[in-house]
N, C-alpha and C positions, 0 to 999 in steps of 0.2 A: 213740308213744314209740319213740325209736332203740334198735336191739338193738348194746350195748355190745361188741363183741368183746373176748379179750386183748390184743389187738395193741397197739389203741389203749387199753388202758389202761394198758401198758405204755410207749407212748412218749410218754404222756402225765406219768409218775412218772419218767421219763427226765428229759424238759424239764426237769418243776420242778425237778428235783435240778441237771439241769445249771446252771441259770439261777440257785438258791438258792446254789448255787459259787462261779459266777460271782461275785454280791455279795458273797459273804465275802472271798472274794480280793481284791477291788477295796477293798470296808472296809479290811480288814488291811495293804494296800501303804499305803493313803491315811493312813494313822495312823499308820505307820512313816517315811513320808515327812516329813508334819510334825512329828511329833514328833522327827525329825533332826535340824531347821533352826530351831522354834520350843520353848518352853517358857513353861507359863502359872505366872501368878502366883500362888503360894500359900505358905500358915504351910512348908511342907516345904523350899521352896526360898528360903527366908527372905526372901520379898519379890521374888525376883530378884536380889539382891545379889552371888553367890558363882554366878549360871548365865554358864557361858560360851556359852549360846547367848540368840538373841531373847527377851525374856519380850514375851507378849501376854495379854492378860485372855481366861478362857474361851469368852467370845461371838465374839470372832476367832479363836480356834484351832478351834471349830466351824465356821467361814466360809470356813477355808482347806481343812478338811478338806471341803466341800461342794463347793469350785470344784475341790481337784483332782481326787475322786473321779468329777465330772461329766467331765472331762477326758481322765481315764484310760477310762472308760465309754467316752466317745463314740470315742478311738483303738479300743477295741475291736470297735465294733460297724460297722467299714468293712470 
């Protein structure tokens, strides 16, 4: 068995935290973004009727947020 120093456990709780950031910010942009441009269908928005943005059913406002977070990701990680 490895003898654990501080260091490395240290920049081991660094990583995660940096990396658990990382996703959050990248969630949070991605939800912001579609949620600019799109708006899903519900009792609240009466159907879409009175939205002046796109109305999409929930399973494409999840799709969109999936392609652009992947996208936003991968510009990140060059």
């Amino acid at each position: 068995m490895k003898n654990i120093s501080i260091k490395t456990t240290l920049k081991y709780i660094f990583e995660q935290l940096t990396g658990n950031f990382a996703g959050f910010l990248t969630g949070a942009s991605t939800i912001s973004l579609v949620s600019h441009f799109f708006v899903t269908c519900s009792f609240k928005t009466l159907g879409g009727l009175p939205a002046k943005k796109t109305v999409v059913n929930k399973e494409t406002f999840q799709e969109l947020g999936w392609v652009i977070s992947i996208i936003i990701g991968s510009r990140h990680s060059k």
